[in-house]
C-alpha positions as CSV (number, residue, x, y, z in Angstrom):
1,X,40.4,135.2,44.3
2,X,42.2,131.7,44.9
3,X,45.9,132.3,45.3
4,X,46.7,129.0,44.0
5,X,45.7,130.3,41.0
6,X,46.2,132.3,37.8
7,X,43.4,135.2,38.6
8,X,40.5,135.5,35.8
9,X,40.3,139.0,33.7
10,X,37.1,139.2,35.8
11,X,38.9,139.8,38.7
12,X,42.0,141.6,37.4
13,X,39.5,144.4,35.9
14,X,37.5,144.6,39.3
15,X,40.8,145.3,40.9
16,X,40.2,149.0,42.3
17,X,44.0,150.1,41.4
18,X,43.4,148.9,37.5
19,X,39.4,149.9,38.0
20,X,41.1,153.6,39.1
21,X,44.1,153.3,36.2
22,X,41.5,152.3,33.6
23,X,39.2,155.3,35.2
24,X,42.5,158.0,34.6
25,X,43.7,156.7,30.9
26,X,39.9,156.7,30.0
27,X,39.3,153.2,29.2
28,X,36.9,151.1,29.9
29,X,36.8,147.5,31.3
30,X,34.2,146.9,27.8
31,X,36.6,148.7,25.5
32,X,39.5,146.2,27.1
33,X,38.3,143.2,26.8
34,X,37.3,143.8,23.0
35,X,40.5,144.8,22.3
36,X,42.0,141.7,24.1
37,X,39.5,139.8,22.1
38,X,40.8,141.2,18.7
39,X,44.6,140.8,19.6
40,X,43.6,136.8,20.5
41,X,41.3,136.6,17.0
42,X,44.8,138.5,15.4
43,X,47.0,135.7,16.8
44,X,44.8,132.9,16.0
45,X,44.9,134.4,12.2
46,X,48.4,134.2,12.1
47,X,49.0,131.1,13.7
48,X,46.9,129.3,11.1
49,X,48.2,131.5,8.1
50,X,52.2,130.2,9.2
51,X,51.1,127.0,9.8
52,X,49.5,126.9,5.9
């Protein structure tokens, strides 16, 4: 990971602290990044629906 900067999800998820969170709460790296996918798609929706 380059320190200069922002780190990619990529990396974040291959992190063995949130690997070994993810492992505990049940979740999986899949299962995040959909649901990270349908929050941005949620956003987007309203964005376009205020700016109407």
């Amino acid at each position: 990971m380059d320190h200069l900067t922002a780190p990619t999800l990529s990396e974040i998820l291959d992190e063995p602290i949130i690997v070994a969170l993810m492992k505990r709460d049940g979740m999986t790296a899949e299962t995040l990044r959909q649901l990270l996918d349908q929050v941005g798609r949620n956003l987007r929706d309203r964005e376009e629906q205020l700016a109407a």
